[in-house]
N, CA, C and O of each residue as an XYZ file, in Angstrom:
288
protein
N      -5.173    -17.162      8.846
C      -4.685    -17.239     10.218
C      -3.269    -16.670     10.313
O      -2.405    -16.935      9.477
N      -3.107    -16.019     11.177
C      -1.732    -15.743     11.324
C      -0.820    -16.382     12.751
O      -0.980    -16.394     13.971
N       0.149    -16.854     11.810
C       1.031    -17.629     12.383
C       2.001    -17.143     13.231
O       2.694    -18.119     13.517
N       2.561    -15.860     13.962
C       3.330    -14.847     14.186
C       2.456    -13.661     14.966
O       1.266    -13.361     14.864
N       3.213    -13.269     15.548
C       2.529    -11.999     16.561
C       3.484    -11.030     17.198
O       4.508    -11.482     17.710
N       3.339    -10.252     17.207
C       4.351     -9.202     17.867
C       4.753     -9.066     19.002
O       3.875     -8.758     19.807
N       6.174     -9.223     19.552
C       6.562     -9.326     21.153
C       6.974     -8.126     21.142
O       7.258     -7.489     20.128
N       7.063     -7.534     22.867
C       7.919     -6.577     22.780
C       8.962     -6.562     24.563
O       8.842     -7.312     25.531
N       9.777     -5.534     24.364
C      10.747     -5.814     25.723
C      10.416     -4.349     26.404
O      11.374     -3.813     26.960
N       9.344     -3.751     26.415
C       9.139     -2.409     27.410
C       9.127     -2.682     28.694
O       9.664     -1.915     29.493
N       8.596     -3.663     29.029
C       8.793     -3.684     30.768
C      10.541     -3.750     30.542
O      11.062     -2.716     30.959
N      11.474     -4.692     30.005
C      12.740     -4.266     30.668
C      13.683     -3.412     30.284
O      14.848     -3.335     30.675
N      12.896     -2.531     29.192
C      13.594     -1.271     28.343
C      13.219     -0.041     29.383
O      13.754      1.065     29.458
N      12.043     -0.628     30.220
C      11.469      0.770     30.939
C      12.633      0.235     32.572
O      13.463      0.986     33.085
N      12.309     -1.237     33.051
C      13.325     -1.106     33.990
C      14.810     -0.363     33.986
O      15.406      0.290     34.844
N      15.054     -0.661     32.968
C      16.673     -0.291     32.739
C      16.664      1.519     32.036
O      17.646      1.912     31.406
N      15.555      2.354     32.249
C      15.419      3.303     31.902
C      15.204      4.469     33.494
O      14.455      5.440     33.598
N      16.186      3.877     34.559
C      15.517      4.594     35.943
C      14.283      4.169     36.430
O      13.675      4.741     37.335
N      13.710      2.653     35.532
C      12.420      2.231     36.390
C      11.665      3.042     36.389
O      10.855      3.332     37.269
N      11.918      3.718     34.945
C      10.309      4.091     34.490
C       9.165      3.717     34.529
O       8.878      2.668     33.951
N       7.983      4.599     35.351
C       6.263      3.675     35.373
C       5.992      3.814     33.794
O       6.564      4.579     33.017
N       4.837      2.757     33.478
C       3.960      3.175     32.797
C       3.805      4.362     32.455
O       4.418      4.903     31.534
N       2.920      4.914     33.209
C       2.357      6.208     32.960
C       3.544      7.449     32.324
O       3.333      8.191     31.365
N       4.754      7.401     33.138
C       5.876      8.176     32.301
C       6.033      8.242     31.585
O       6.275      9.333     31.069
N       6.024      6.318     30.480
C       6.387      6.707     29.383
C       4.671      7.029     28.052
O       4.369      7.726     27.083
N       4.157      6.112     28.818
C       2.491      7.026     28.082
C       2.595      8.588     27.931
O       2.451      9.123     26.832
N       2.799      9.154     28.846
C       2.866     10.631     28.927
C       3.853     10.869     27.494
O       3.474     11.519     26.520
N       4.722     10.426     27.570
C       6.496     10.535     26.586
C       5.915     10.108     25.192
O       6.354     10.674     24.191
N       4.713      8.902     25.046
C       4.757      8.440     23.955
C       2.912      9.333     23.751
O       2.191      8.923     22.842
N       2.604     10.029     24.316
C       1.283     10.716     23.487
C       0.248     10.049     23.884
O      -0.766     10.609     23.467
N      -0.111      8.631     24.810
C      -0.765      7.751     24.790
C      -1.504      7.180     26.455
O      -0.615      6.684     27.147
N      -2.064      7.178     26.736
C      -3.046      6.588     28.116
C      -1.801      5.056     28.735
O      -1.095      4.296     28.073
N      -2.046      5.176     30.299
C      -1.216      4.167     31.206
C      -1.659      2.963     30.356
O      -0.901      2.004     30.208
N      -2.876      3.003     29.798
C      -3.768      1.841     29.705
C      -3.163      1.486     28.472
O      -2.653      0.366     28.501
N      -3.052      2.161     27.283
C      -2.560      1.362     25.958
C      -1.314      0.778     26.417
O      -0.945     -0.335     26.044
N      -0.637      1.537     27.249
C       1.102      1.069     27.517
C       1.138     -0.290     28.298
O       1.967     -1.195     28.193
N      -0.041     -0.203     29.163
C      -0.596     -1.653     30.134
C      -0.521     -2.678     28.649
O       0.361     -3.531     28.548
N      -1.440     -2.485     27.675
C      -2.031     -3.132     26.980
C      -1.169     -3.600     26.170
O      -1.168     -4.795     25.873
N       0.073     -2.366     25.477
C       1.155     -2.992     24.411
C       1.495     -4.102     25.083
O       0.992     -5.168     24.729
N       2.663     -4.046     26.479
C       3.378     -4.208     27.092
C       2.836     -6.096     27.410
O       3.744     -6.924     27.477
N       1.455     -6.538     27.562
C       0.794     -7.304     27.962
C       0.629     -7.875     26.664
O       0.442     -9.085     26.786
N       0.621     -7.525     25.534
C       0.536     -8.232     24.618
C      -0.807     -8.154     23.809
O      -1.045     -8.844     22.818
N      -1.779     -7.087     24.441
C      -3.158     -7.778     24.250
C      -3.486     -6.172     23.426
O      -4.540     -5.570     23.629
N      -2.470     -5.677     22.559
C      -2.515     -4.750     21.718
C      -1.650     -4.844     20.831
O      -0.689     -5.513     21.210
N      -1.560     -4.423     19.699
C      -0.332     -4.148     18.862
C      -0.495     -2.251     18.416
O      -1.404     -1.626     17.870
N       0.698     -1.876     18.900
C       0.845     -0.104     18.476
C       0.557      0.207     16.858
O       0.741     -0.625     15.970
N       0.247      1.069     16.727
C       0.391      1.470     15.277
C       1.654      1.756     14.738
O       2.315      1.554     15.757
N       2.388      2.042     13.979
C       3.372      1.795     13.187
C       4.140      3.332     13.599
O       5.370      3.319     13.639
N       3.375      4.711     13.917
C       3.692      5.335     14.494
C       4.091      5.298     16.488
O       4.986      5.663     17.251
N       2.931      4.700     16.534
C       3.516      4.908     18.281
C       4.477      3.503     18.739
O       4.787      3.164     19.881
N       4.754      2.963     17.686
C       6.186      2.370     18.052
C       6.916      2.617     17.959
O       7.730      2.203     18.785
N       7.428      3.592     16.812
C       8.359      4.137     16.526
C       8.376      5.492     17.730
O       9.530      5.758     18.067
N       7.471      6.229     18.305
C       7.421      6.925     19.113
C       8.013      6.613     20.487
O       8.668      7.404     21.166
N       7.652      5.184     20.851
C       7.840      4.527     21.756
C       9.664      3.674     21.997
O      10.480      3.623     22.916
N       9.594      3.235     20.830
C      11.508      3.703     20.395
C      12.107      4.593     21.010
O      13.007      4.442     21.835
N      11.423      5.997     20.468
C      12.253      7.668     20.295
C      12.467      7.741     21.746
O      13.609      7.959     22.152
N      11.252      7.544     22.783
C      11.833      7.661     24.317
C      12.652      6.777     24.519
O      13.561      7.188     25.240
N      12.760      5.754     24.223
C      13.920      4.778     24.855
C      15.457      5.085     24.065
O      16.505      4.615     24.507
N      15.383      6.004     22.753
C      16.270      6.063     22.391
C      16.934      4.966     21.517
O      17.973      5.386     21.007
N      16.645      3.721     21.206
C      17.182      2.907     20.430
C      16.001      2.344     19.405
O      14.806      2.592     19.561
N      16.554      1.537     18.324
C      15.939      1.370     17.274
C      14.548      0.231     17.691
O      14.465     -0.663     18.534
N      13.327      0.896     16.408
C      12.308      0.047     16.914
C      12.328     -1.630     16.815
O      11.393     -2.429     16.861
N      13.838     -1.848     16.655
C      13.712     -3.802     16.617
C      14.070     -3.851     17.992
O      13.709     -4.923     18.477
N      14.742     -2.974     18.956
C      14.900     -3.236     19.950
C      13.938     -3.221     20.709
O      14.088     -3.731     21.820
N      12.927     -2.756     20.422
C      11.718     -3.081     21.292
C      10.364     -3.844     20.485
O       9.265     -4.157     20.942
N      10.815     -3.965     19.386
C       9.254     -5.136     18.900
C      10.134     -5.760     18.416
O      11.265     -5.310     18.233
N       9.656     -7.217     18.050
C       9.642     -7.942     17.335
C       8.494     -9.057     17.042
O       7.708     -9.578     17.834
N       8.633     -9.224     15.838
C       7.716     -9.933     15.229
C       8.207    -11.618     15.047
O       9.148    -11.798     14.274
N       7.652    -12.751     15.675
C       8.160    -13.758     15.353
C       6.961    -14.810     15.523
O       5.821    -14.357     15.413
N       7.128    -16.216     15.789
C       6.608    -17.127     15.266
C       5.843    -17.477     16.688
O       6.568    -17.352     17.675
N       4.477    -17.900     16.939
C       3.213    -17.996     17.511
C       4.389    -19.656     18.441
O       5.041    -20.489     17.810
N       4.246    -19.576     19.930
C       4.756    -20.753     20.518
C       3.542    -21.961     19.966
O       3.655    -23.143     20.291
């Protein structure tokens, strides 16, 4: 079982990015509105590449937008 799950802050990395949609940064990161729906919601985890991809548009490091911590 795993005890831990991956969060992430794209909805307010994308607000504070000119209120970037979805779809903008899907387009930016190689990837469908729908996976970005899906990271963003929790009910996906990216591959190890399109997080780091997903970083590169926001410009800051990938802890600033995932983190991995402990199941409420």
């Amino acid at each position: 079982m795993h005890d831990c799950e991956i969060k992430n802050n794209i909805r307010s990395l994308r607000f504070h990015h000119n209120e970037m949609t979805q779809k903008q940064l899907a387009n930016q990161s190689g990837v469908t509105r729908q996976t970005i729906n899906a990271i963003e919601a929790g009910k996906y985890s990216p591959s190890l590449e399109l997080a780091f991809r997903i970083a590169q548009v926001f410009d800051v490091p990938i802890g600033e937008v995932f983190r991995y911590e402990k199941k409420k």
